[in-house]
C-alpha positions in Angstrom: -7.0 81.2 -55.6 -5.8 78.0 -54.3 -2.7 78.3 -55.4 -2.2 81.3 -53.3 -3.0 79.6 -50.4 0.4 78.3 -48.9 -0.5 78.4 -45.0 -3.3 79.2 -42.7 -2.2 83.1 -42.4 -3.4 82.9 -46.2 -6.6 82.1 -45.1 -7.1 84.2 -42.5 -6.4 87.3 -45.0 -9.7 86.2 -47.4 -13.3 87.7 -47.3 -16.2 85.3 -47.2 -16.9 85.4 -50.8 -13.0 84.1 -51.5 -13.4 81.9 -49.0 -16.4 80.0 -50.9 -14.3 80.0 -54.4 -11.5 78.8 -52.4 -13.9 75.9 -51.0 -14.9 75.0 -54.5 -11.8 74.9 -55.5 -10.2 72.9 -53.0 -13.3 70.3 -54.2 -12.3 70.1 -57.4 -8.7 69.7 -56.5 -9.3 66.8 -53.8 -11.6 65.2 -56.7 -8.8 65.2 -59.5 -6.0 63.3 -56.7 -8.1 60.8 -55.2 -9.4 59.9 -58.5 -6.3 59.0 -59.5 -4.6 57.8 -56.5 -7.5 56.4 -55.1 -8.5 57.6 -51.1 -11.5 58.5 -49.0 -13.5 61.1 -50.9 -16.7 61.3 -50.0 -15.6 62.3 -46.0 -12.9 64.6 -47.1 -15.4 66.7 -49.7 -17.7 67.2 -46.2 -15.5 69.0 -44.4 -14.3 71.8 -46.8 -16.2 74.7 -45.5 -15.3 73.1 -41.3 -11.8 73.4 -42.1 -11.5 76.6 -43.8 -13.6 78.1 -40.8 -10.9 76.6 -38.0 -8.5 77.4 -39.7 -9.4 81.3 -39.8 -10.6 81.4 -36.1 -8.1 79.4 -34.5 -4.0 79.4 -34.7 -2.3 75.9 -35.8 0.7 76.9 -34.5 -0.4 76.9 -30.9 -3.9 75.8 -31.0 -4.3 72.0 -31.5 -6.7 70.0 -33.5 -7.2 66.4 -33.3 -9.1 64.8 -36.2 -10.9 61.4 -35.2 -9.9 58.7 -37.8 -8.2 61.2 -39.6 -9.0 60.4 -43.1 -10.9 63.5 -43.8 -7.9 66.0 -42.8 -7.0 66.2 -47.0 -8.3 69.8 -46.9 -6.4 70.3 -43.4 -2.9 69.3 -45.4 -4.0 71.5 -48.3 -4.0 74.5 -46.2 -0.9 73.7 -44.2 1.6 73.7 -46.5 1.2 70.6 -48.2 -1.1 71.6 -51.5 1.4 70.1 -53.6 2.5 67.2 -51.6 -1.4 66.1 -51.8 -0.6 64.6 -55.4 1.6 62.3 -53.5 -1.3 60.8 -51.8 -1.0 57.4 -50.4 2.3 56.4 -52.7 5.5 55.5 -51.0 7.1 57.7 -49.6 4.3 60.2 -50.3 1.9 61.8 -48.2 -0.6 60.1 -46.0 -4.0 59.7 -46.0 -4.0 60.7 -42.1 -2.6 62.9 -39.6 0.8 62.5 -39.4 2.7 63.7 -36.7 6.2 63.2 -38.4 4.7 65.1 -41.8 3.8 68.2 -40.4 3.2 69.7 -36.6 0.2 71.0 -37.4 -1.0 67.6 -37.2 -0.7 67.1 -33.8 -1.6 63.5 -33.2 -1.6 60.4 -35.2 -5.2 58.8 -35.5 -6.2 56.5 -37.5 -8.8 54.2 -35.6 -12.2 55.9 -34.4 -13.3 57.2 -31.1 -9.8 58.7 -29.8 -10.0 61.9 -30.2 -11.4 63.5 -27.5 -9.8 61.2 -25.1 -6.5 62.8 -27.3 -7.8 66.4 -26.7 -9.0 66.1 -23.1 -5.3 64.7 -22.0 -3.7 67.9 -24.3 -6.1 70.1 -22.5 -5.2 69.0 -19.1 -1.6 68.8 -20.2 -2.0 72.7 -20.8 -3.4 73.5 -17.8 -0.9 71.5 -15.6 1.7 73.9 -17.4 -0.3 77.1 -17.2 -0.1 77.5 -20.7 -3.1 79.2 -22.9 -4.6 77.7 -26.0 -7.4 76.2 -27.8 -7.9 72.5 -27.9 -10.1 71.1 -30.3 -11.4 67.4 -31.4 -13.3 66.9 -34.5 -15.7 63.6 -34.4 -18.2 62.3 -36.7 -21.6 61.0 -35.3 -20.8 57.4 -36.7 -17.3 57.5 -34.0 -19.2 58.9 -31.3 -20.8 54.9 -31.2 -17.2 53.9 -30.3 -17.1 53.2 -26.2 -14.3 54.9 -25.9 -16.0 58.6 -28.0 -18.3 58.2 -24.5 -15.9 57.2 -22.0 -14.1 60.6 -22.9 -17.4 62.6 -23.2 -18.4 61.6 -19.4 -14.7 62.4 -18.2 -14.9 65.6 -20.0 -18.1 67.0 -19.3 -17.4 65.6 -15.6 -13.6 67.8 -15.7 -14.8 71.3 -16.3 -12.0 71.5 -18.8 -11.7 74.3 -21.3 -11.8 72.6 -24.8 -14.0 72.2 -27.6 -15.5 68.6 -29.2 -16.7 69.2 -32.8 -19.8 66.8 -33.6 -19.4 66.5 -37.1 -23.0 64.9 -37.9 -23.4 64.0 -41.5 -25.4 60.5 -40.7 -22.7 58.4 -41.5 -19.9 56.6 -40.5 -18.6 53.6 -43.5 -22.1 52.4 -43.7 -25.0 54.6 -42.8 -25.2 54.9 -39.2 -27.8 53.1 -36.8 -28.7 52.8 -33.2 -29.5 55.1 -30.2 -27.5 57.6 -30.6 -28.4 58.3 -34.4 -31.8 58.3 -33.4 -31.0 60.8 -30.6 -28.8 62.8 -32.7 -31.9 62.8 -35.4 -34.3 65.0 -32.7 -31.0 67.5 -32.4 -30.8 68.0 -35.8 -34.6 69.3 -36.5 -34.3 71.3 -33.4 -32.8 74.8 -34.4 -34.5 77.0 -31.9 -31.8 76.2 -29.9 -28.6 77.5 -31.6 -27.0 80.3 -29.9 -26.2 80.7 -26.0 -25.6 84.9 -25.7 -22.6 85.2 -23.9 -22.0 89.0 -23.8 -25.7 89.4 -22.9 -25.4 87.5 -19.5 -22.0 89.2 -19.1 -23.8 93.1 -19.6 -26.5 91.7 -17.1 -24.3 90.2 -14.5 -22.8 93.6 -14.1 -26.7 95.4 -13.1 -26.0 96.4 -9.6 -28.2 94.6 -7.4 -30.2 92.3 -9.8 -27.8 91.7 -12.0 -26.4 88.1 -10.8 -30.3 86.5 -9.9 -31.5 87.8 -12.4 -28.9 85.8 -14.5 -29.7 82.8 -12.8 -33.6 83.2 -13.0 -32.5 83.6 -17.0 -30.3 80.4 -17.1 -33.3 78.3 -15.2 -35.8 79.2 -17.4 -33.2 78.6 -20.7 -32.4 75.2 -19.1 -36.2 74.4 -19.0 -37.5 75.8 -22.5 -34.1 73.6 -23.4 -35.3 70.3 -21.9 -38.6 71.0 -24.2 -37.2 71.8 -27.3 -34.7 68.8 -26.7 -35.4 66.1 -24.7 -32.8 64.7 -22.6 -30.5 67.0 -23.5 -27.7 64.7 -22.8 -24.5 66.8 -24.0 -25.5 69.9 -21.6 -26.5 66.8 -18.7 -22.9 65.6 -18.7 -21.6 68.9 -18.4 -21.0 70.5 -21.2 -22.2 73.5 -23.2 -24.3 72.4 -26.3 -24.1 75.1 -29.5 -25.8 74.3 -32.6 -26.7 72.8 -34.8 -24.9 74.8 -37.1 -24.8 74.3 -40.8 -21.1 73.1 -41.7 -21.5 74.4 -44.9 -21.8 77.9 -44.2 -18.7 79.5 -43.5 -19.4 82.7 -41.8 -22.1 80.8 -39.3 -19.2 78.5 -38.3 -16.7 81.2 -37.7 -19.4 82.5 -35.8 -20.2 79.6 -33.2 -16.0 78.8 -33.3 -15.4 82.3 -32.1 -18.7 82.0 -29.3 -17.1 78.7 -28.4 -13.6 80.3 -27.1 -15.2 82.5 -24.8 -16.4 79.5 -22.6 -14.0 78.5 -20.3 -15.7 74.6 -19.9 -16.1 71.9 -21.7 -18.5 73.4 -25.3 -20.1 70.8 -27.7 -20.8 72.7 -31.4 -23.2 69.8 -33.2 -21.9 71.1 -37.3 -24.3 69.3 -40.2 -22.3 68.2 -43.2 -23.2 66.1 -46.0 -20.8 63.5 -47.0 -19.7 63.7 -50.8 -20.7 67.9 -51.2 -20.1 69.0 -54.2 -19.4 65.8 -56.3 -23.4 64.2 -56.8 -22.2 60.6 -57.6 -20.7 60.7 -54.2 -23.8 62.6 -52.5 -26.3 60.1 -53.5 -23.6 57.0 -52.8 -21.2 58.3 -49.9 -20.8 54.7 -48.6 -19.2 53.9 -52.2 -16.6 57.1 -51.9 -15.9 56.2 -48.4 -12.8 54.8 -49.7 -12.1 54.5 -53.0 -9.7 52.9 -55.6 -9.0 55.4 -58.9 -12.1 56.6 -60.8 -13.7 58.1 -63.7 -15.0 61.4 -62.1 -17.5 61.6 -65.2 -19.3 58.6 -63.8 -18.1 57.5 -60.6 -16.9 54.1 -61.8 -13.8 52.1 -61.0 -10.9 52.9 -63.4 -10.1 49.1 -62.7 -12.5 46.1 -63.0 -13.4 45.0 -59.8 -12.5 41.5 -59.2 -13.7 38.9 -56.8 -11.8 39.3 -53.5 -11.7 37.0 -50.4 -14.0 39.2 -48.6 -17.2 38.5 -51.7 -16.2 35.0 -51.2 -16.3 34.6 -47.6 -19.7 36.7 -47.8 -21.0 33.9 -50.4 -20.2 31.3 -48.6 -21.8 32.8 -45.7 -25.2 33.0 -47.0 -25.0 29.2 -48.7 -24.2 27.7 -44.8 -26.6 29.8 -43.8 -29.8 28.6 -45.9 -29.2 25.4 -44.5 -28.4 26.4 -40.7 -31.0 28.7 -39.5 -28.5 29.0 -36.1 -26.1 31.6 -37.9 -26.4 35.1 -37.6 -23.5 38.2 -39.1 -22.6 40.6 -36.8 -20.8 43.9 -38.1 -19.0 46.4 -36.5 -20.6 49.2 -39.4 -18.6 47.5 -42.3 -21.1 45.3 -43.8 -20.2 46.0 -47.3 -16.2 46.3 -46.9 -16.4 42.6 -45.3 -18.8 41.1 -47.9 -22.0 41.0 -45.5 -24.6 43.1 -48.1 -25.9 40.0 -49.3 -26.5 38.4 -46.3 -28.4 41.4 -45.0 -30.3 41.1 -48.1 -31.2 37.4 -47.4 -31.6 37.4 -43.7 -32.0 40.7 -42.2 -33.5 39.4 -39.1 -30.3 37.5 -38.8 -27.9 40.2 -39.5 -26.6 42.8 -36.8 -25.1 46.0 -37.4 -23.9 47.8 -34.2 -22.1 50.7 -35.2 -18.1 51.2 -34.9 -18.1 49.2 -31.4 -16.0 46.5 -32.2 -15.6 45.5 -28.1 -19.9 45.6 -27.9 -19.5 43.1 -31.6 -17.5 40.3 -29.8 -19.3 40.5 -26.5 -22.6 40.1 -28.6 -21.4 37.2 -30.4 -20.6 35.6 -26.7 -23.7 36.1 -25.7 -25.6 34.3 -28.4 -22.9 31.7 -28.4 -23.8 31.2 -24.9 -27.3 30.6 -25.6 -26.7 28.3 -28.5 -26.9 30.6 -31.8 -23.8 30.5 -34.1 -22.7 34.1 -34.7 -20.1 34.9 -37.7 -18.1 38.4 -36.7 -16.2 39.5 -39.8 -13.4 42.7 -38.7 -11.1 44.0 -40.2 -7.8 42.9 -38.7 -6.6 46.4 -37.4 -9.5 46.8 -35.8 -9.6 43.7 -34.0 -7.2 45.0 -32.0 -9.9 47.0 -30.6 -11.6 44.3 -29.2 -9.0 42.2 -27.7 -9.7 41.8 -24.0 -13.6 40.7 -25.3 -12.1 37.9 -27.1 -9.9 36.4 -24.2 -12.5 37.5 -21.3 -15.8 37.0 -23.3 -14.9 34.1 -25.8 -12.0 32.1 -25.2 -12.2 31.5 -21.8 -15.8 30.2 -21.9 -15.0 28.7 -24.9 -17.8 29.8 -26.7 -18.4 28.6 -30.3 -17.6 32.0 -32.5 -16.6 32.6 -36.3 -14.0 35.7 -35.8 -13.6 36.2 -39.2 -10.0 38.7 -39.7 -10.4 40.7 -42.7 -8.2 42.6 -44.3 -4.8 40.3 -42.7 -1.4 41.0 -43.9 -0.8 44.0 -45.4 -3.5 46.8 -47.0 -1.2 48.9 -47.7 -2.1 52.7 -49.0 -3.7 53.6 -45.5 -0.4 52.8 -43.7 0.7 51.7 -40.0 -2.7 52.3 -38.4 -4.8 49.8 -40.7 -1.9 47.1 -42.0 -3.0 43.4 -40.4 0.5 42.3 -39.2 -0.4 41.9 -35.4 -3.4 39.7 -35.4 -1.3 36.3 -35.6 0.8 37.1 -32.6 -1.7 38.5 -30.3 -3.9 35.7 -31.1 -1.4 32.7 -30.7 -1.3 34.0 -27.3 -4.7 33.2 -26.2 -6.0 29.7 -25.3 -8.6 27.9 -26.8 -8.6 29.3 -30.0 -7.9 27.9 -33.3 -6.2 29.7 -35.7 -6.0 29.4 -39.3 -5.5 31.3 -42.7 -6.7 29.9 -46.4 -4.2 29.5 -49.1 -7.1 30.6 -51.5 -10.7 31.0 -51.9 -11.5 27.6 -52.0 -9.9 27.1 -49.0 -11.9 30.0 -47.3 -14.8 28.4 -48.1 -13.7 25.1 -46.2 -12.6 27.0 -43.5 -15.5 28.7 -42.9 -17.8 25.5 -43.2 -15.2 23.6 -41.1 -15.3 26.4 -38.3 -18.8 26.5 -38.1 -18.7 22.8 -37.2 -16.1 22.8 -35.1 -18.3 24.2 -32.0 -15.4 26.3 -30.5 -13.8 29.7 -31.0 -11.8 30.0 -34.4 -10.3 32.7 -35.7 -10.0 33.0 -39.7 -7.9 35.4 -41.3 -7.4 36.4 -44.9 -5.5 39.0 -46.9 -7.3 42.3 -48.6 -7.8 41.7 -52.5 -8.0 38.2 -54.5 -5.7 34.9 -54.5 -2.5 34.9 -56.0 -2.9 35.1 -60.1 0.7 33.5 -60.2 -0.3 30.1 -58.6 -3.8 27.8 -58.9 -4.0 25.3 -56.5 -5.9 22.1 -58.0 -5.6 20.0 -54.6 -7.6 20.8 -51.5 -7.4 18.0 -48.8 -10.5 17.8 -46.8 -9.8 20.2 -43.3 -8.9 18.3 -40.8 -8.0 20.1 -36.8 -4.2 21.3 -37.0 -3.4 19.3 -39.9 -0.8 20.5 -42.6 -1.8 20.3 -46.4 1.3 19.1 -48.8 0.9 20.9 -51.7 3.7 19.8 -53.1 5.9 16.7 -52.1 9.6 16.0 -52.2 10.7 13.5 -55.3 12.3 11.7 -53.0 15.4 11.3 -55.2 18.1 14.2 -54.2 19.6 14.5 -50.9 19.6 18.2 -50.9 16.0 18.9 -49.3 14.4 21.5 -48.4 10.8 22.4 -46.7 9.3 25.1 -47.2 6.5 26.1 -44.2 3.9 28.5 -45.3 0.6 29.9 -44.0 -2.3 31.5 -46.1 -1.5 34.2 -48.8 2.2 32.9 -48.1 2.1 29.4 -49.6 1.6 31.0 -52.9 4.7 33.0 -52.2 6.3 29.2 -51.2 5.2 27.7 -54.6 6.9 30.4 -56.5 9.9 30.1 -54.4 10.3 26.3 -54.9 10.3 26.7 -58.8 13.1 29.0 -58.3 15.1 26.6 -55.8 14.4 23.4 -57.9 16.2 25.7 -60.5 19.3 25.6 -58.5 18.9 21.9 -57.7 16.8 21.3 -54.6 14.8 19.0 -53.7 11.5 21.0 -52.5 8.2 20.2 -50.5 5.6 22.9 -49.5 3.9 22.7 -46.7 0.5 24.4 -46.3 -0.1 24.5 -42.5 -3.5 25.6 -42.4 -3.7 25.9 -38.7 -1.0 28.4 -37.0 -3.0 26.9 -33.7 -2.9 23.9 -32.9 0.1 23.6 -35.3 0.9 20.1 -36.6 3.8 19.4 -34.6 4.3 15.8 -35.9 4.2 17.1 -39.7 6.6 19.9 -38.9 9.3 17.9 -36.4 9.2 15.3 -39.7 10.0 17.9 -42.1 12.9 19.5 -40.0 14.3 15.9 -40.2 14.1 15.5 -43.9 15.6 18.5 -45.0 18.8 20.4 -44.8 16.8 23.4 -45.1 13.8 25.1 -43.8 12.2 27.9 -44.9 8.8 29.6 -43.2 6.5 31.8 -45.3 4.2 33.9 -43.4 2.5 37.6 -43.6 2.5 39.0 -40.6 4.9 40.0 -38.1 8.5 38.1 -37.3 7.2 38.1 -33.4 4.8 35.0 -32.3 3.8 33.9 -35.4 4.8 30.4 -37.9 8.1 31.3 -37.4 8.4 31.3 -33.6 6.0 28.5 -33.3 8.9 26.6 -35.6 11.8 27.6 -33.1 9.5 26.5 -30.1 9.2 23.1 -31.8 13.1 23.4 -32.9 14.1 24.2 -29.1 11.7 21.7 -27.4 12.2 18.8 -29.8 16.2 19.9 -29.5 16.2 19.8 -32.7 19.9 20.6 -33.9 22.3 21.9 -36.8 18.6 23.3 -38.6 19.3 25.5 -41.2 16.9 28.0 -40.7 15.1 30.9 -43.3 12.4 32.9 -42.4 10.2 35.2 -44.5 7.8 37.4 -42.2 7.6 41.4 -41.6 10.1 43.3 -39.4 9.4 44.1 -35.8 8.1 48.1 -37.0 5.4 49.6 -38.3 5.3 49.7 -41.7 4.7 53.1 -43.4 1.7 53.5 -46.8 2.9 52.1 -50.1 1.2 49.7 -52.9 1.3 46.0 -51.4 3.4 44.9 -54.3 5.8 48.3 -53.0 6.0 47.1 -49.6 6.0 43.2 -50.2 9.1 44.0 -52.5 10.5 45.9 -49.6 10.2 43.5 -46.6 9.0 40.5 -47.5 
């Protein structure tokens, strides 16, 4: 059947029974890709039976629907048009993981990061009305997103606007990691609550039409609902802000969710529908482990394990580290923004839970946390990824640096990741970090380094940012010499032989001086004279080591992954301009001023680098 499925008229044409087999088959075919390409499974298997149903009620063409995060819209491509395009997943010049705007227009906004969409779908809906236009407007979230600040800033303007459009709570208990706080706990009473499931529309419209009674005797109705609603659920906080609350619903029966889709286009304010999923349906291994299939590398489907043998990656290494510093000072604590196993922090949960704090996806709330304990004299360690730093930029100026408070920001995932494309690649952090005072910035050449940094950091008393690539160190270069850390001091990792008058330096940060090493074998091929530099700190930057260098050699060369703007490189041409430094011969290797698109690392290193 699913090969007859070629666009969402296709759908619309199939009885509930074809429906199911189409759901089962669009399993199995999700299950077959993304164990060989690798993706995020377990999210994408939960919201078969959602996305066949909105697809039959509502029109793509016209009607927009905006998928938080996006990474579980596989079985949205699938039924737009893109079946076969799906075994292209996450290659170059493949499709993508996530709504894509420039793919196809039935994805109608990129997303990529949590907690947008219904800020996304609230400016669309408004957008329609200001041009008197008539459609649906739709945004699918999952309960772990609606932690995000921004999920509730967009819920209070909503419910406040009175605007027509339709938030999908998509509430399968978990976000990366299972989810925690308030608002699970809250969502927990809604879920055990199915008295209240339908609102009867066409009733209250047969009695508002009674001559005479009609209208009170609706509003005696919608008092007492309102009441018996409060009991059922307390603080009924969805219908309090202002909207209209249906559910919950199971989101894995198909003819219930056309059902409350359809009753949710007849209200002409803002409507809530609360669908439970289970993450992983249909595959077991990923039921009973849907953190694991979150994202996931190629697989046996058999037995869920790894085609490739996981290695040790700078993320178990920093997480190991962790813990050792932390058995001997009892001041640490872990803070994670709902990532604790893709940033290494599982074992230290295990070892000191009463030190570890999980918050949700609310990267801003992580960082003004940390401040606060700083402030009162604990030592907090906040690994993020480095995409999702971005999130929480103004907390580390306002909150950290300008107080100066002693926190481990700990940027995981630097450089690029590549498969999940622009919206996760770690190119910015360097340059929107070199731009804030008081912190110190550096990047490990290696594990061992890591380790040092981290110990050296925690020392230091002041706010340090650390940032290291996705994956392991290089396997082409092993570095036997590691000088003891020492503030905004460069590391030579390899010196000049002082003998040839054809020098060159090559300046490299983190994951980079590897790259440098393998490039000076190739230059002292040609004849040159080569010295690496490892600089260790992009802030403060040894100025002394670096103005000596430019001196020495008739060449220089900076290695660096992340973007061309603000980072080694420009801190060299600052140095360069206000030394007046002149005739410099000058080479540098960083990422282009764009966005870069979803490809292997290797791919894309190959490509820009």
């Amino acid at each position: 059947m699913l090969e007859e499925i070629n666009s969402p008229e296709d759908v619309k044409k199939l009885n509930d029974q074809e429906k199911k087999q189409l759901a089962e088959e669009i399993r199995k075919y999700i299950l077959e890709i993304v164990s060989e390409n690798g993706g995020h499974l377990a999210s994408n298997l939960g919201v078969v039976e959602l996305t066949i149903a909105l697809h039959t009620v509502f029109d793509v063409s016209k009607d927009k629907i905006i998928w938080d995060v996006g990474h579980q819209t596989y079985v949205h491509k699938i039924l737009t048009g893109r079946r076969e395009a799906l075994k292209t997943l996450r290659k170059l010049n493949g499709i993508a993981g996530f709504p894509k705007t420039r793919e196809s227009e039935t994805d109608c906004f990129n997303t990529g990061h949590s907690s947008t969409s219904i800020s996304a779908a609230l400016g669309m809906a408004r957008a329609r009305d200001l041009k008197g236009e008539d459609h649906s407007v739709i945004a699918v979230i999952g309960d772990g997103a609606l932690t995000g600040g921004m999920a509730l800033e967009a819920l209070n303007d909503t419910g406040f606007s009175k605007c027509k459009m339709t938030v999908i709570l998509n509430d399968n208990e978990m976000s990366i990691s299972p989810n925690i706080g308030g608002l699970n706990k809250f969502l927990s009473k809604l879920r055990t609550k199915k008295l209240y499931t339908k609102s009867n529309i066409s009733a209250k419209k047969i009695i508002w039409k009674i001559p005479g009674i009609g209208k009170p005797t609706v509003k005696i109705i919608q008092r007492v609902k309102r009441s018996i609603k409060q009991l059922i659920i307390p603080k009924m906080f969805f219908e309090d802000i202002g909207f209209t609350y249906l559910g919950p619903v199971d989101g894995h029966n198909i003819t219930e969710l056309e059902n409350i889709l359809r009753l949710s286009k007849q209200v002409e304010t803002p409507v809530l529908i609360h669908v439970l999923t289970k993450k992983g349906k249909g595959y077991e291994i990923a039921e009973s482990s849907p953190d694991k299939f979150h994202a996931t590398g190629p697989f046996n489907i058999s037995t869920g394990e790894p085609k490739k043998e996981k290695t040790s990656d700078y993320s178990k290494i920093f997480g190991d580290k962790l813990v050792e510093l932390a058995e001997v000072n009892k001041n640490i604590v872990a803070i994670t923004a709902s990532m604790k196993d893709g940033t290494g922090l599982s074992k230290f949960q295990k070892m000191f839970p009463e030190r570890f704090f999980d918050i949700g996806i609310a990267e801003q709330h992580a960082v003004t946390l940390a401040a606060g304990m700083a402030k009162e004299g604990i030592t907090p360690v906040v690994p993020i990824y480095s995409s999702f730093y971005q999130r929480a930029y103004d907390q580390v100026i306002h909150d950290i640096a300008i107080q100066n408070l002693p926190v481990v920001l700990c940027v995981d995932r630097a450089g690029l990741v590549g498969a999940d494309g622009e919206t996760h690649q770690g190119l910015l952090d360097m340059a929107f970090f070199r731009l804030v005072p008081n912190l110190t910035i550096m990047a490990p050449k290696d594990f061992k380094e890591l380790e040092d940094m981290l110990e050296f950091a925690i020392n230091l008393k002041k706010p340090v940012v650390i940032r290291y690539p996705r994956g392991g160190e290089s396997n082409e270069v092993k570095f036997e010499k590691h000088e003891k850390m020492q503030l905004g001091k460069v590391e030579f990792v390899k010196n000049f032989n002082e003998k040839s008058v054809d020098k060159v330096s090559i300046i490299a940060i983190g994951k980079a001086v590897a790259k440098g090493m393998k490039l000076a074998e190739n230059l002292e091929k040609e004849g040159k004279d080569v010295q690496v530099i490892n600089t260790r700190f992009l802030k403060p930057i040894d100025r002394n080591a670096i103005v000596e260098a430019i001196k020495q050699s008739q060449k220089i060369i900076t290695m660096e992954d992340g973007t061309i703007i603000n980072g080694l490189a420009t801190a060299v041409k600052e140095i360069i301009a206000e030394e007046k430094l002149t005739n410099i011969d000058l080479e540098t290797h960083a990422y282009p001023d764009k966005f870069i698109e979803h490809g292997s690392v290797e791919e894309l290193e190959k490509m820009y680098w």
